[in-house]
C-alpha positions as CSV (number, residue, x, y, z in Angstrom):
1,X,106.7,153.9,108.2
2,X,102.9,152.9,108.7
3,X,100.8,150.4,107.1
4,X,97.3,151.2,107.6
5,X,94.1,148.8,107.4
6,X,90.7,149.0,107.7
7,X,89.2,148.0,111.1
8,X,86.3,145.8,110.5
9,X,84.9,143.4,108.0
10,X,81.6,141.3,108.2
11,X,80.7,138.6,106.0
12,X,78.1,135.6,105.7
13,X,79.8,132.3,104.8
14,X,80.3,132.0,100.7
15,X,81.4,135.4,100.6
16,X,84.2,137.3,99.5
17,X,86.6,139.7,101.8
18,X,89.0,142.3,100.3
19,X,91.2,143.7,103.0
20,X,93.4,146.5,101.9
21,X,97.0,147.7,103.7
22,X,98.2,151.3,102.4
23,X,101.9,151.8,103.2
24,X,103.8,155.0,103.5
25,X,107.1,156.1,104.6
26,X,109.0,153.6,102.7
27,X,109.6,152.8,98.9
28,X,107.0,150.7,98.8
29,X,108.1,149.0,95.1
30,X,111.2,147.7,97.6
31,X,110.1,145.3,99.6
32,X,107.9,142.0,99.9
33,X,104.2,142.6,102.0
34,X,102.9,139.3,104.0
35,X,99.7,138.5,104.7
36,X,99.5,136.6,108.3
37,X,96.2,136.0,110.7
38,X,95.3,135.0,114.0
39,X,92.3,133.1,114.7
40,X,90.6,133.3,118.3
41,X,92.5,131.4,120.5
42,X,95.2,130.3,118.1
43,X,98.6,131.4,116.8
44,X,100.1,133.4,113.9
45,X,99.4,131.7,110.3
46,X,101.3,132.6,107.5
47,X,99.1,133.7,104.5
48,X,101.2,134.3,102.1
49,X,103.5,137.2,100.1
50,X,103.5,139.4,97.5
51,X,106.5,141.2,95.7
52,X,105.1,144.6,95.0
53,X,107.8,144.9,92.0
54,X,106.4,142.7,90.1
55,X,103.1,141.2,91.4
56,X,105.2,137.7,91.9
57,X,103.0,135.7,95.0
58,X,103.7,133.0,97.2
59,X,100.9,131.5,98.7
60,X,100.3,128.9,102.2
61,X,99.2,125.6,100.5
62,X,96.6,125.6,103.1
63,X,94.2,128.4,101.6
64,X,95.4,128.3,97.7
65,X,92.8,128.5,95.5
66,X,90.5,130.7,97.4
67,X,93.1,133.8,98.2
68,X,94.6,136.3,96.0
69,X,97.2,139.3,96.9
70,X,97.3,142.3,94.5
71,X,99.1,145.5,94.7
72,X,98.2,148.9,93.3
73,X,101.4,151.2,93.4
74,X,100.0,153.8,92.5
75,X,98.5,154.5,96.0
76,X,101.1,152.1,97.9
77,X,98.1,149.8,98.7
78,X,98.2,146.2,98.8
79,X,94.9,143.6,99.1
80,X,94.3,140.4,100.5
81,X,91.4,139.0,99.2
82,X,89.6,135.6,100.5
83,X,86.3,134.1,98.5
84,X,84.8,131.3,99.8
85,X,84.6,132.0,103.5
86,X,84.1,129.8,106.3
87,X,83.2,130.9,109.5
88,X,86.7,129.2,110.2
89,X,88.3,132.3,108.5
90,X,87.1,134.5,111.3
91,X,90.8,136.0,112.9
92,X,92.6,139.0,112.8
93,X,94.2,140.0,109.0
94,X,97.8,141.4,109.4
95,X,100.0,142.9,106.9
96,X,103.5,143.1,107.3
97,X,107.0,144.7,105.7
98,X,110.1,143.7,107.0
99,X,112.2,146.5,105.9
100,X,116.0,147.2,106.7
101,X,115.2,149.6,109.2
102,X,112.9,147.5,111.1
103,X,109.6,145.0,111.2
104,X,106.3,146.8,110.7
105,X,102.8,145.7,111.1
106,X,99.3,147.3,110.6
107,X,97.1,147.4,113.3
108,X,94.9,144.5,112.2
109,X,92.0,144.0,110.4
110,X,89.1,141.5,112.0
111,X,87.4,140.2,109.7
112,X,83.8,137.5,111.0
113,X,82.5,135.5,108.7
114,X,78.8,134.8,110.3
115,X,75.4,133.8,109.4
């Protein structure tokens, strides 16, 4: 199983971010993808989910409105995408599949939002 993501994103504040997570080794249509971050300095933040069946999303209440998670399953990718940024959104992007045969993260994606 690895989910793979991209290793660097800059953007100025008001901008968008699309981070991308391309899973393989798994039936990807099977199982939920989270979205979770880590800010300098500060713990784990739940993001949000989406169902890769059917596109179904949950979503923290802190950041609604300005994220959206997408799938495409034809390339077992899914996207996190953020408008809006503050340079409060600068952390490390995680996704993360909690199959039956274990808990699997990518490797992280820091994304700095910067003037």
């Amino acid at each position: 199983v690895q989910l793979v993501q991209p290793g660097a994103e800059l953007r100025n504040p008001g901008a968008s971010v699309k981070v991308s997570c391309k899973a393989s080794g798994y039936s990807f249509t099977s199982y939920y993808i989270d979205w979770v971050r880590q800010a300098p300095g500060q713990g784990f933040e739940w993001m949000g989910r989406i169902d890769p069946e059917d596109g179904g999303t949950k979503t923290a209440q802190k950041i609604q409105g300005r994220v959206t998670f997408t799938v495409d399953t034809s390339t077992s990718t899914a996207y996190v995408e953020l408008s809006s940024l503050k340079p409060e959104d600068t952390a490390v992007y995680y996704c993360n599949a909690d199959l039956n045969s274990g808990n699997y993260w990518g490797q992280g994606t820091q994304v700095t939002v910067s003037s």
